[in-house]
gemmi code that builds the backbone of each chain (N, CA, C; Angstrom):
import gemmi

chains = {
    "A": [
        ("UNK", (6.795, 22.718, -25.997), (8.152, 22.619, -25.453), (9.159, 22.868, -26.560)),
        ("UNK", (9.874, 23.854, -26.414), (11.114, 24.191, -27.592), (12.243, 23.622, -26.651)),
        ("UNK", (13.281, 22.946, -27.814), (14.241, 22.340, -27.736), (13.839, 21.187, -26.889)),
        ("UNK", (14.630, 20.379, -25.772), (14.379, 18.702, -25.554), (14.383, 18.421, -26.583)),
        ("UNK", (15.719, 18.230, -27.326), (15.777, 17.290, -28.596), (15.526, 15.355, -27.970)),
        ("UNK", (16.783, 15.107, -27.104), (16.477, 13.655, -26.628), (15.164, 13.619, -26.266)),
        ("UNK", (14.431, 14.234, -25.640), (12.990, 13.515, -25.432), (11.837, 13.687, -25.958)),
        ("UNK", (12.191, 14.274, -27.737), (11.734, 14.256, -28.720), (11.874, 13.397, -29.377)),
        ("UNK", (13.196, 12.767, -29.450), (13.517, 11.805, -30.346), (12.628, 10.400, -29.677)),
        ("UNK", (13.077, 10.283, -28.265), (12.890, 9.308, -27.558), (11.338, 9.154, -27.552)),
        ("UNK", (10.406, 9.716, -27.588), (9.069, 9.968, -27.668), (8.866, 9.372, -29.041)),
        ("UNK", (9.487, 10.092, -30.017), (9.315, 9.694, -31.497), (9.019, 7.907, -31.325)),
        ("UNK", (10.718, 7.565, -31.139), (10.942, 6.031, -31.298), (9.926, 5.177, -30.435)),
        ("UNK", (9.622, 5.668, -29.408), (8.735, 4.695, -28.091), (7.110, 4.765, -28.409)),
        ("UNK", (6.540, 5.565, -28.987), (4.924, 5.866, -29.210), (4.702, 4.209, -30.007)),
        ("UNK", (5.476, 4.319, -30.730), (4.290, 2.841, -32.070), (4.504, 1.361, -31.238)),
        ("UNK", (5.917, 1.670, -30.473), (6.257, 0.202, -29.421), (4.652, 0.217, -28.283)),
        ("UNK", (4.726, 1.111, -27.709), (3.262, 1.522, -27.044), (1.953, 0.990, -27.525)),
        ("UNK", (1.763, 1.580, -28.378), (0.517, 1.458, -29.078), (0.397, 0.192, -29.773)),
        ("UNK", (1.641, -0.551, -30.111), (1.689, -2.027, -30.330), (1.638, -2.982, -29.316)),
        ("UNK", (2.264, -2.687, -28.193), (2.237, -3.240, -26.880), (0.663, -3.237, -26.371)),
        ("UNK", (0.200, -2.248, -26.398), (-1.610, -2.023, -26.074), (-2.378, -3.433, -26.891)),
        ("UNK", (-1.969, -3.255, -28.310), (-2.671, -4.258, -29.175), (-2.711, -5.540, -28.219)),
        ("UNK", (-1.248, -5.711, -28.193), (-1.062, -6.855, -27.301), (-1.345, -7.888, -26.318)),
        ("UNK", (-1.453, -6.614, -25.222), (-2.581, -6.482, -24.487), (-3.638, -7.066, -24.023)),
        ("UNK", (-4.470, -6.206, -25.346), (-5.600, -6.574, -25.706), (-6.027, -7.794, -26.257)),
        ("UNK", (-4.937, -8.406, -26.976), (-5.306, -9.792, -27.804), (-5.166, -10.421, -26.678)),
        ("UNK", (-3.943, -10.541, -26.139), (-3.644, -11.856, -25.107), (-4.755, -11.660, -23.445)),
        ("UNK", (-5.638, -10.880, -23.684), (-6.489, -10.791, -22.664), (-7.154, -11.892, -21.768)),
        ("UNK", (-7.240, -13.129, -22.798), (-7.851, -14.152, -22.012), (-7.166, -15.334, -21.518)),
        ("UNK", (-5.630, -15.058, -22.014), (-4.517, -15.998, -21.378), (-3.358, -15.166, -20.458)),
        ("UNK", (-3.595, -14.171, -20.274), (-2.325, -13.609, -19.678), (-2.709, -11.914, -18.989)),
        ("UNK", (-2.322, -11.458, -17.726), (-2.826, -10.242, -17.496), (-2.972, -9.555, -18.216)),
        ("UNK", (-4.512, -8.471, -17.966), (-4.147, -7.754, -19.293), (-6.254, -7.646, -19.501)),
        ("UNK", (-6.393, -7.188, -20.988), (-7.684, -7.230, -21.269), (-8.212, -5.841, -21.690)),
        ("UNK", (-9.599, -5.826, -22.179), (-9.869, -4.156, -22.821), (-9.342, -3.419, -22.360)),
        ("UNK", (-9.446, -3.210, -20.743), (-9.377, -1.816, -19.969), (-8.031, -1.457, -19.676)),
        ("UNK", (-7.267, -2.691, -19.680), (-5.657, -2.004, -19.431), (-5.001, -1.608, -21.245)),
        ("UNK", (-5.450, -2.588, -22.215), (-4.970, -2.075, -22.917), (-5.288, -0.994, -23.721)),
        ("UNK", (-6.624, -0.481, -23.215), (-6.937, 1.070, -23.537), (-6.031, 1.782, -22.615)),
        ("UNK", (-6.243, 2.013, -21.357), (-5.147, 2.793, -20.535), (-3.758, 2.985, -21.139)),
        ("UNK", (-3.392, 1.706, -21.537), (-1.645, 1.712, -22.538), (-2.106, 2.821, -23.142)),
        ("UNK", (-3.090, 2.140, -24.502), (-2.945, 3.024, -25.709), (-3.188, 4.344, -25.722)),
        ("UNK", (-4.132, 5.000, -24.798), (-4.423, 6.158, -24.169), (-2.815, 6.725, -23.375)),
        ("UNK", (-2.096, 6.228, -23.083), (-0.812, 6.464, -22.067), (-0.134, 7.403, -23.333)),
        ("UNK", (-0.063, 6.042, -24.442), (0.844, 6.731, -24.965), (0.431, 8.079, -26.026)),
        ("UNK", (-0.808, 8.604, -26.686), (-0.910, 9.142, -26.458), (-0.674, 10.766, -26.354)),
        ("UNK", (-0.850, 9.862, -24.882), (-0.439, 11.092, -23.695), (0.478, 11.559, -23.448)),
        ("UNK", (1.729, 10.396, -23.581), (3.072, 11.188, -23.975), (3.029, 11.617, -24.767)),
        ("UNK", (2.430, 11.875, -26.183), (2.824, 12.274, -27.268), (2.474, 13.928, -27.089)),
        ("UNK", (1.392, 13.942, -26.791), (0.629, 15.373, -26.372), (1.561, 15.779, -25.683)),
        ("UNK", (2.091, 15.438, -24.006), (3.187, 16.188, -23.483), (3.745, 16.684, -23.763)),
        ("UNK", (5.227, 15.888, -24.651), (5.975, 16.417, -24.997), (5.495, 17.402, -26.684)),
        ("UNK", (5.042, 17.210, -26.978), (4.556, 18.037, -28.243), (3.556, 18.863, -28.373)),
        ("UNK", (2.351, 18.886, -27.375), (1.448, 19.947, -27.212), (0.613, 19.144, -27.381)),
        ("UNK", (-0.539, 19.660, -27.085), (-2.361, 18.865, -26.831), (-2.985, 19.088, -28.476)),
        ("UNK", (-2.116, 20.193, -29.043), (-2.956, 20.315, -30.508), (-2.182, 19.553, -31.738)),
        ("UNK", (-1.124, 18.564, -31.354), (-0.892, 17.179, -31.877), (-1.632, 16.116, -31.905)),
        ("UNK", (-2.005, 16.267, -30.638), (-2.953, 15.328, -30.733), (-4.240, 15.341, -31.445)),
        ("UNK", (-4.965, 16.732, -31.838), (-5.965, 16.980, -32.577), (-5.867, 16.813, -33.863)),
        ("UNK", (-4.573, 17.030, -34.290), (-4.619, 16.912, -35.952), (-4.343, 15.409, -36.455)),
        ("UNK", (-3.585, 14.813, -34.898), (-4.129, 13.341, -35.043), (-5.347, 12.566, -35.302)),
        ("UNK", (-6.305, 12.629, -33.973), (-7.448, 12.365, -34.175), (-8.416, 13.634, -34.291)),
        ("UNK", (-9.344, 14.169, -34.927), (-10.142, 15.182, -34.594), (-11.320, 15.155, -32.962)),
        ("UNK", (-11.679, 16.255, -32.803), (-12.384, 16.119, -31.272), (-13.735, 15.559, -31.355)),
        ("UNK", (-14.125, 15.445, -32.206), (-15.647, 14.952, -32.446), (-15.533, 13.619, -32.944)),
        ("UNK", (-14.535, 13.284, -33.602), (-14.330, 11.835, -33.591), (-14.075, 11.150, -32.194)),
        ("UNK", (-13.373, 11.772, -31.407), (-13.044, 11.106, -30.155), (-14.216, 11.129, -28.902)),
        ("UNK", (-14.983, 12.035, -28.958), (-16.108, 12.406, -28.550), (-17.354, 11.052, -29.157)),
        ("UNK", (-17.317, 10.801, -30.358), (-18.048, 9.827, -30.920), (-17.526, 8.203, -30.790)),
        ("UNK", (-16.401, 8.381, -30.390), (-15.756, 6.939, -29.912), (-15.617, 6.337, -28.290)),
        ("UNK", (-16.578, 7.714, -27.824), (-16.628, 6.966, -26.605), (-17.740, 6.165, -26.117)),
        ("UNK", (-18.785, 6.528, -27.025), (-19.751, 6.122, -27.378), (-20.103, 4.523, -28.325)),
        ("UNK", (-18.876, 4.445, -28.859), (-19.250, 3.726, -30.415), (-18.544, 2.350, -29.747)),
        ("UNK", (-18.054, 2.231, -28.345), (-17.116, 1.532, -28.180), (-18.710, 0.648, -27.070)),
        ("UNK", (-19.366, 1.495, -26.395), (-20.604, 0.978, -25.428), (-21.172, 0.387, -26.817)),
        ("UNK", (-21.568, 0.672, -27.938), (-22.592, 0.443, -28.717), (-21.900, -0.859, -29.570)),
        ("UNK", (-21.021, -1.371, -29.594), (-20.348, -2.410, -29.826), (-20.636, -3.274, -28.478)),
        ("UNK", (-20.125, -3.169, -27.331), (-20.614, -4.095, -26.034), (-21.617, -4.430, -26.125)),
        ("UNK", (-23.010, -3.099, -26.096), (-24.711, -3.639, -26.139), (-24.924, -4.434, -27.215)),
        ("UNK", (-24.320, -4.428, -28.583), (-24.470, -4.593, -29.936), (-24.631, -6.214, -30.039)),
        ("UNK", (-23.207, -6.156, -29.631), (-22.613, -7.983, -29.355), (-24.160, -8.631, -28.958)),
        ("UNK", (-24.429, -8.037, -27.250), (-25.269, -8.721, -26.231), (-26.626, -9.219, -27.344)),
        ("UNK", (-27.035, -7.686, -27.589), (-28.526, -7.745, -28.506), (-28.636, -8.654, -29.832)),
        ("UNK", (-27.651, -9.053, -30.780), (-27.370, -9.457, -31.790), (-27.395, -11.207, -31.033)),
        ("UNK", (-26.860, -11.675, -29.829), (-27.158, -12.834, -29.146), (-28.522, -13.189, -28.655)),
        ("UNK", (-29.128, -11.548, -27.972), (-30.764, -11.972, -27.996), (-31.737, -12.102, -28.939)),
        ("UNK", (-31.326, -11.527, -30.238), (-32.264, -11.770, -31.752), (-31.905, -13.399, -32.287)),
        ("UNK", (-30.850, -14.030, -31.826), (-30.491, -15.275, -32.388), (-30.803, -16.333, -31.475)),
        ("UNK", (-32.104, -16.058, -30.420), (-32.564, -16.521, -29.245), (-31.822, -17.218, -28.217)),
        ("UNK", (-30.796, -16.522, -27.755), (-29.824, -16.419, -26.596), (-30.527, -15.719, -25.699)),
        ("UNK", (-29.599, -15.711, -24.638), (-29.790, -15.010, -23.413), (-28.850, -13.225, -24.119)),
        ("UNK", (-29.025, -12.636, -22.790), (-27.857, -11.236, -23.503), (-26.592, -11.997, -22.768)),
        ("UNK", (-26.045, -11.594, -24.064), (-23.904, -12.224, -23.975), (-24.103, -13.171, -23.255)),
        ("UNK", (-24.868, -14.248, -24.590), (-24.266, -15.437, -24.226), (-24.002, -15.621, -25.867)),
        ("UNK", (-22.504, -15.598, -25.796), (-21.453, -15.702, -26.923), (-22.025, -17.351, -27.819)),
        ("UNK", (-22.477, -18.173, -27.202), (-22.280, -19.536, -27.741), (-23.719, -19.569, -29.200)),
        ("UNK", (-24.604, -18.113, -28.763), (-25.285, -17.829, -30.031), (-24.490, -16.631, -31.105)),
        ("UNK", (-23.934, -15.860, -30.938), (-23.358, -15.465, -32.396), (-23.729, -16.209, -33.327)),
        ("UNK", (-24.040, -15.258, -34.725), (-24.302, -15.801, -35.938), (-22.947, -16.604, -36.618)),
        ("UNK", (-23.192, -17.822, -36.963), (-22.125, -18.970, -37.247), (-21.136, -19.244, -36.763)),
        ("UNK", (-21.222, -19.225, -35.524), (-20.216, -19.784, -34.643), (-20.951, -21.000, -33.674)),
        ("UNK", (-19.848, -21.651, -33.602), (-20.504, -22.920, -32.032), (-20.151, -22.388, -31.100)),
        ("UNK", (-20.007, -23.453, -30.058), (-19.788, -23.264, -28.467), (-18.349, -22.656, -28.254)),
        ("UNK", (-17.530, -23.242, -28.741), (-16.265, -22.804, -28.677), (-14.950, -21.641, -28.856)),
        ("UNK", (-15.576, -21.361, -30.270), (-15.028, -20.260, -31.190), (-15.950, -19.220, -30.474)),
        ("UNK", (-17.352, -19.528, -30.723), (-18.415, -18.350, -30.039), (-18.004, -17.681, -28.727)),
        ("UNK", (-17.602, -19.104, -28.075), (-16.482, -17.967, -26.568), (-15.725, -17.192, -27.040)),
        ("UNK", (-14.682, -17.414, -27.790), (-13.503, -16.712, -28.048), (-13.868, -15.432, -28.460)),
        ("UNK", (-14.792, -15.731, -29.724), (-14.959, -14.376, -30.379), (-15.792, -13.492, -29.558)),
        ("UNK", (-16.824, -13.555, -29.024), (-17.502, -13.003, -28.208), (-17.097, -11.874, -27.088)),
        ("UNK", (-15.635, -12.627, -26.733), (-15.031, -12.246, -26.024), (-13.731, -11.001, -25.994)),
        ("UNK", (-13.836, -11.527, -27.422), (-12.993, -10.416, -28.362), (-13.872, -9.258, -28.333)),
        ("UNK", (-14.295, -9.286, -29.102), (-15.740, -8.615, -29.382), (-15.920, -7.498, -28.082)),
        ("UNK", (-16.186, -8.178, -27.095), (-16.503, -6.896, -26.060), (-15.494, -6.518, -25.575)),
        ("UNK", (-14.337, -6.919, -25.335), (-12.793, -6.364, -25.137), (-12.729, -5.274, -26.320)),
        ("UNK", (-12.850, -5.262, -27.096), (-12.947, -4.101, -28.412), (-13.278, -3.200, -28.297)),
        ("UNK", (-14.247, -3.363, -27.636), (-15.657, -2.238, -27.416), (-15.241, -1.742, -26.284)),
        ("UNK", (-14.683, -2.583, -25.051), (-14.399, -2.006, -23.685), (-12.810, -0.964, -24.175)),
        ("UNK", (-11.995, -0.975, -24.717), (-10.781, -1.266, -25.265), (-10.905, 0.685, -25.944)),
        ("UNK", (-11.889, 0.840, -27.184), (-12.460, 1.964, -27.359), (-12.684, 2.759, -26.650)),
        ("UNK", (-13.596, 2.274, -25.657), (-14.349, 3.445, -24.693), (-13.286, 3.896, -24.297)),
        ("UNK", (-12.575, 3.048, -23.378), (-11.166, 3.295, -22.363), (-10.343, 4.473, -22.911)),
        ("UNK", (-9.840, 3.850, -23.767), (-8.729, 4.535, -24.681), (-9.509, 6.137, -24.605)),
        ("UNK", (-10.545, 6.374, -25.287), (-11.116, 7.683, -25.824), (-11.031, 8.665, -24.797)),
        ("UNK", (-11.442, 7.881, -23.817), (-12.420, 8.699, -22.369), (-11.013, 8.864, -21.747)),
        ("UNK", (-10.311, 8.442, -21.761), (-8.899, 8.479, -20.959), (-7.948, 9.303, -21.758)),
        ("UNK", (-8.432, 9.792, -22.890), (-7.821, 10.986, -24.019), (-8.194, 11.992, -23.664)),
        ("UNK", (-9.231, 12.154, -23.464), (-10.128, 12.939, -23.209), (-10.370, 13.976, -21.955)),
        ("UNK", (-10.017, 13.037, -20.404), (-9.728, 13.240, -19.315), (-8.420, 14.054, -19.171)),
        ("UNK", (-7.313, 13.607, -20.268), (-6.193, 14.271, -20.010), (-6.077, 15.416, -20.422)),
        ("UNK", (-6.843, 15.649, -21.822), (-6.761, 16.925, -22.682), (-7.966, 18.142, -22.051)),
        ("UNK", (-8.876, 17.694, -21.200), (-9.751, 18.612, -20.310), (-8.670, 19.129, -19.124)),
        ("UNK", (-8.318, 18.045, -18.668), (-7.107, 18.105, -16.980), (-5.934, 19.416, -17.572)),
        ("UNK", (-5.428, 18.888, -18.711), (-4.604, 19.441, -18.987), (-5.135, 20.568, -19.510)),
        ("UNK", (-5.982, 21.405, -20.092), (-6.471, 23.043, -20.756), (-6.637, 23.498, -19.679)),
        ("UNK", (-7.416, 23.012, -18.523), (-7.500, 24.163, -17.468), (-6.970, 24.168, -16.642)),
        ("UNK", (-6.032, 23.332, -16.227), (-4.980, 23.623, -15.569), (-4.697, 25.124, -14.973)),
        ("UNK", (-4.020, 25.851, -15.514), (-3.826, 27.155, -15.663), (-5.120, 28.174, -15.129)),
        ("UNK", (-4.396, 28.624, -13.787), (-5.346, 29.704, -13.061), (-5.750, 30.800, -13.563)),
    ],
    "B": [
        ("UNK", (17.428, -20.360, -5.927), (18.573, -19.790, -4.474), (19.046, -18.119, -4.931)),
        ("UNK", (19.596, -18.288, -6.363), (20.096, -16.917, -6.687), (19.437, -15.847, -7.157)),
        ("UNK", (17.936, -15.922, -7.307), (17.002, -15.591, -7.916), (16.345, -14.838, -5.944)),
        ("UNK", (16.078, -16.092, -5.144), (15.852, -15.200, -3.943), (17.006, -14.180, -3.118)),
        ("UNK", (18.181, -14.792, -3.306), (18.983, -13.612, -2.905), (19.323, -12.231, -3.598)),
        ("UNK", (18.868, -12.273, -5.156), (18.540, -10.690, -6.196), (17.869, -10.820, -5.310)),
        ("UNK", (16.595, -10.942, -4.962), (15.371, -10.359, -4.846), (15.495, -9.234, -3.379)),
        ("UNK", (16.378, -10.050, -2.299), (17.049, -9.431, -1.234), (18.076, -8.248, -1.494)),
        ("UNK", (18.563, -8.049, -2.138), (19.213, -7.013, -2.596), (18.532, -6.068, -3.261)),
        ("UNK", (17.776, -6.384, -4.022), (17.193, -5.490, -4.498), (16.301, -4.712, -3.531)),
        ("UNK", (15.935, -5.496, -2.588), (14.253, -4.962, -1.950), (15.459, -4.025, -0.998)),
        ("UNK", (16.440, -4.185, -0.507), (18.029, -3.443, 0.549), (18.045, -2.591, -0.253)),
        ("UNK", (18.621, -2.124, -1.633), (19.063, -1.135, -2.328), (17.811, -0.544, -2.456)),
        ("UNK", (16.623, -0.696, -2.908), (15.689, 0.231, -2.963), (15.184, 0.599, -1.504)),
        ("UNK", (15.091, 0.575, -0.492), (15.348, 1.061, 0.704), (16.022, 2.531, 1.395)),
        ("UNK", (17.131, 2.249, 0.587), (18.396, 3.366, 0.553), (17.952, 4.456, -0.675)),
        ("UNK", (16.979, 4.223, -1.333), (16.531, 4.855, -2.244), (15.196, 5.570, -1.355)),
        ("UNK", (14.460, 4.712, -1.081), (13.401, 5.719, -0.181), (14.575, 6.185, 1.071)),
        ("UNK", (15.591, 6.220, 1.407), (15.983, 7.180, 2.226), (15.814, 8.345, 1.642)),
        ("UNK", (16.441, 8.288, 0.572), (16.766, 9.783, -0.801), (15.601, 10.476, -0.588)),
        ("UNK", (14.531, 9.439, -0.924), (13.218, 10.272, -0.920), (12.507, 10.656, 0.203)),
        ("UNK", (12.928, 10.492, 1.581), (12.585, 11.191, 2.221), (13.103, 12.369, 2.761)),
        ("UNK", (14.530, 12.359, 2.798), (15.372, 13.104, 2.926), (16.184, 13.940, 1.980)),
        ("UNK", (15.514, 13.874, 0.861), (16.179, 14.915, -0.328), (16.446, 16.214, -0.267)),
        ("UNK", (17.368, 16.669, -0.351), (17.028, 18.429, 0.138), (16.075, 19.122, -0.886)),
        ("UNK", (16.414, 18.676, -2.355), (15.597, 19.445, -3.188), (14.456, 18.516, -4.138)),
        ("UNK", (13.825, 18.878, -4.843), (12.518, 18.496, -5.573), (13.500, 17.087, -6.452)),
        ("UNK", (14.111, 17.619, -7.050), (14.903, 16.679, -8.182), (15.260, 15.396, -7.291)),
        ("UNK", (15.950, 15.748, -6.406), (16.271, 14.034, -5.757), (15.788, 13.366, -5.643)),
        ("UNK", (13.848, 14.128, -5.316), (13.044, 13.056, -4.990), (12.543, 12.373, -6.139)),
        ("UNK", (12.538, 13.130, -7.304), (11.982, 12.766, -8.601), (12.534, 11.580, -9.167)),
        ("UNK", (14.125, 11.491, -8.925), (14.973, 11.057, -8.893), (14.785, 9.778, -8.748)),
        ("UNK", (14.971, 9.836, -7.029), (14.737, 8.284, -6.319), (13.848, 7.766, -6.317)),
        ("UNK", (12.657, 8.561, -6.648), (11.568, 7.807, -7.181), (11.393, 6.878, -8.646)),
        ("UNK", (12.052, 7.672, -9.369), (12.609, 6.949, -10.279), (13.585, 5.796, -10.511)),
        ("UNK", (14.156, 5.868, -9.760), (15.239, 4.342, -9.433), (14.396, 3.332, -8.943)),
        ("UNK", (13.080, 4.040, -7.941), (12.871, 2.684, -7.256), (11.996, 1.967, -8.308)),
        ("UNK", (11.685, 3.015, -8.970), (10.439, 1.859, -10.394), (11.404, 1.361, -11.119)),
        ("UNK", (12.589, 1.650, -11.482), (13.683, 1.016, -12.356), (13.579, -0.651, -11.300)),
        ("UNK", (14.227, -0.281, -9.926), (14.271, -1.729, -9.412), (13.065, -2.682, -9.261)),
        ("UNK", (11.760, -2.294, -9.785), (10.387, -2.749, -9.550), (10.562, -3.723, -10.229)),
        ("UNK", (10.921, -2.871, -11.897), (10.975, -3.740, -12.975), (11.969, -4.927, -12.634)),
        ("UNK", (12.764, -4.772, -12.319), (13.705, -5.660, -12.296), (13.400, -7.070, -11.326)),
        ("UNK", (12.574, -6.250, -10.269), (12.290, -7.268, -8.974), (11.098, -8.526, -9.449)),
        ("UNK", (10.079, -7.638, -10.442), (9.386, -8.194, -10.702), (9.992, -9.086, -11.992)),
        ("UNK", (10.950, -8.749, -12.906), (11.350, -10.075, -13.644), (11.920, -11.203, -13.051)),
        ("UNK", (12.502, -10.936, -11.585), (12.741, -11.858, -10.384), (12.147, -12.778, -10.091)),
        ("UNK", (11.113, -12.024, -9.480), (10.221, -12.722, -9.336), (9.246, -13.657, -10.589)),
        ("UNK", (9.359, -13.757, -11.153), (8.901, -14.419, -12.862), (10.109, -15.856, -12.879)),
        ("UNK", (11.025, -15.208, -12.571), (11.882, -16.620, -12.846), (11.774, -17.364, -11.620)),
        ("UNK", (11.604, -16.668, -10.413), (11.328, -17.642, -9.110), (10.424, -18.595, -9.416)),
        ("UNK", (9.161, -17.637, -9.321), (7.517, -18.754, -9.271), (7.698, -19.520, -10.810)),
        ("UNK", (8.494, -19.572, -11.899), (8.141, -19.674, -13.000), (6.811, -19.596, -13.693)),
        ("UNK", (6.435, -18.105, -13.781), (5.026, -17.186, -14.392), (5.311, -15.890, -14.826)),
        ("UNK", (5.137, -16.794, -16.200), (6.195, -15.813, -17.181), (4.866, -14.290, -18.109)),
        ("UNK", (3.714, -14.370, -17.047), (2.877, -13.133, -17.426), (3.513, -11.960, -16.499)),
        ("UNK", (4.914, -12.486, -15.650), (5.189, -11.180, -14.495), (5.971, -10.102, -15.696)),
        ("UNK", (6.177, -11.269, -16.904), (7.118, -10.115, -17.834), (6.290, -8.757, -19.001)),
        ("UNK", (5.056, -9.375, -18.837), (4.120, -8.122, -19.303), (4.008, -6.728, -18.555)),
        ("UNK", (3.755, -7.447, -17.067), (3.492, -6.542, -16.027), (4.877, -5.755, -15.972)),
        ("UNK", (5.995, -6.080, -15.906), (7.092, -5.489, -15.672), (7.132, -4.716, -17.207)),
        ("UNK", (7.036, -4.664, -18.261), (6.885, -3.543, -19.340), (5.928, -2.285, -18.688)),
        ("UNK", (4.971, -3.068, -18.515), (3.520, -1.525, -18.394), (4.429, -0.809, -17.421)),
        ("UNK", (4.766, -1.418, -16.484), (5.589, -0.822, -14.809), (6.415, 0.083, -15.583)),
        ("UNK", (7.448, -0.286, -16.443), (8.341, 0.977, -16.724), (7.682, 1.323, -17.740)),
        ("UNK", (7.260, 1.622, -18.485), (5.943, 2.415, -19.601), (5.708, 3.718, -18.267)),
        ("UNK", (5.140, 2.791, -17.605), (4.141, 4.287, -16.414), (4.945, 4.707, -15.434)),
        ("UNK", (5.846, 4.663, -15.110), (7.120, 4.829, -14.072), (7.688, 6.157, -15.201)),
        ("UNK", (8.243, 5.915, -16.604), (8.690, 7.013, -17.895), (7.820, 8.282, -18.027)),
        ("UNK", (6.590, 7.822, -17.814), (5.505, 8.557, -18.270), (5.334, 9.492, -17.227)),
        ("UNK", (5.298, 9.068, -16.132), (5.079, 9.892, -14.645), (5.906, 10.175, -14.560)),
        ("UNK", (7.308, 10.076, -14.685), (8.392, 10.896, -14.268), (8.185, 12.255, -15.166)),
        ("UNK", (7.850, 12.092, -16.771), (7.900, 13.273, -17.738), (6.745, 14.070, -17.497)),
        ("UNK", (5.157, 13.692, -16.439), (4.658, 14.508, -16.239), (4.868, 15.291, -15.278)),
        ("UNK", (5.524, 14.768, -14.280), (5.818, 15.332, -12.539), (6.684, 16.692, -13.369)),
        ("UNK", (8.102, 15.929, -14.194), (8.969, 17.249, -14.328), (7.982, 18.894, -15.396)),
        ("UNK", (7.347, 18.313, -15.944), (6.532, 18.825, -17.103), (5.654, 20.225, -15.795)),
        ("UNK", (5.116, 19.509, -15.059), (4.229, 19.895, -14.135), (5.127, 20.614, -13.358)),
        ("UNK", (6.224, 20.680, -12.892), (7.044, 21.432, -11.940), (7.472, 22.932, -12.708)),
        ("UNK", (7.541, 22.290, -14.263), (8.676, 23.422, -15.003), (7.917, 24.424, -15.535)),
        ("UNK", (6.665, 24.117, -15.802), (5.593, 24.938, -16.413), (4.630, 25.209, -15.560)),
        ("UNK", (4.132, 24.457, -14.655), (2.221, 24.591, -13.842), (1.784, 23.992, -15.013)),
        ("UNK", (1.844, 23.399, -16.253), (0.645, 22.619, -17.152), (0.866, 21.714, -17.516)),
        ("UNK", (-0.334, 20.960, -18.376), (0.697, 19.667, -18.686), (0.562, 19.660, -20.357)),
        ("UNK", (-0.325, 20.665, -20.661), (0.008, 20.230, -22.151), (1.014, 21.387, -22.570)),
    ],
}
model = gemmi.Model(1)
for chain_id, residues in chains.items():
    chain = gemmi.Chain(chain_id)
    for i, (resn, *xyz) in enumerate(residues, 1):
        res = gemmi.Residue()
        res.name, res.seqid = resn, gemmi.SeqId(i, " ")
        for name, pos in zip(("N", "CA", "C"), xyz):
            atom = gemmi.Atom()
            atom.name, atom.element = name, gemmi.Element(name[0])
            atom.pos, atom.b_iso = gemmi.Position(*pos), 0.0
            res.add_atom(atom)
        chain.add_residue(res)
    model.add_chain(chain)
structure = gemmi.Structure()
structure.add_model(model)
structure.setup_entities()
């Protein structure tokens, strides 16, 4: 897009509020709406504005394609990771209250973190990903 | 009391807004009034936050205009070109 100065600028200023807002999100997942999958969708949103207004090959020199390709992946292998790392410490799978040095309590919390992270990754990637395929072929 | 009567006004004025949008003569109006009515979403829904006092309606009302901004810049993006990147 040449020229749209205002919704260049405006894009500029609003992306890191976004992508901080996602964090957000994501932390406050277990007290307040919210959780991995929406705050991947955010962070994936924004993004997506960014690509819009600036082109899809901004976004590449942002992240590269094989990195994002490998993070959709790396985000499941963190979820299974968590589970399996609870069944070697003779738990059940994801049951958080075995993590290595944690109790009952904290072990929820973190546990819980933990696969929000992983769900949080996938989301984000695969939802990058969806847009920048949607968007190349577009065009008849 | 004053918190349910916004909420009545608001839900009246956005009303008159889906008139726009059904009756727009051209593409833009509708883009338009579609756009106002997510402006009053946000608003209805911080309304509603101070009614019930549940103050997670004020997260939800960010994402709402986040994706209300976002969809408006792809709809026009998509009209002016056929693409979206």
């Amino acid at each position: 897009m040449k020229g749209h100065i205002v919704l260049k600028m405006a894009t500029r200023m609003m992306v890191p509020f976004i992508l901080m807002f996602s964090l957000y999100v994501l932390a406050h997942g277990e007290i307040s709406p919210g959780g991995g999958f929406q705050g991947g969708v955010i962070f994936a949103s924004g993004f997506i504005l960014y690509g819009m207004v600036f082109g899809v090959e901004e976004i590449y020199r942002k992240i590269k394609r094989k990195i994002l390709i490998f993070m959709t992946a790396f985000g499941v292998m963190i979820y299974s990771g968590v589970g399996y790392i609870t069944m070697f410490n003779g738990g059940l799978f994801l049951e958080y209250a075995k993590l290595p040095g944690l109790n009952m309590k904290s072990g929820n919390s973190m546990g819980l973190l933990f696969i929000e992270i992983g769900v949080f990754i996938t989301v984000s990637s695969v939802m990058l990903l969806l847009f920048i395929e949607v968007s190349k072929k577009y065009d008849n | 009391m004053i918190f349910s009567l916004g909420i009545i006004v608001i839900l009246v004025a956005s009303f008159f807004s889906l008139y726009r949008v059904v009756k727009g003569p051209s593409f833009f109006d509708r883009v338009l009034a579609v756009n106002l009515i997510g402006t009053k979403v946000v608003v209805l829904l911080v309304l509603v936050d101070f009614l019930y006092n549940r103050p997670e309606f004020i997260d939800i009302s960010i994402a709402y205009a986040l994706i209300n901004f976002i969809g408006t810049i792809a709809i026009l993006k998509l009209k002016e070109k056929g693409r979206l990147d």
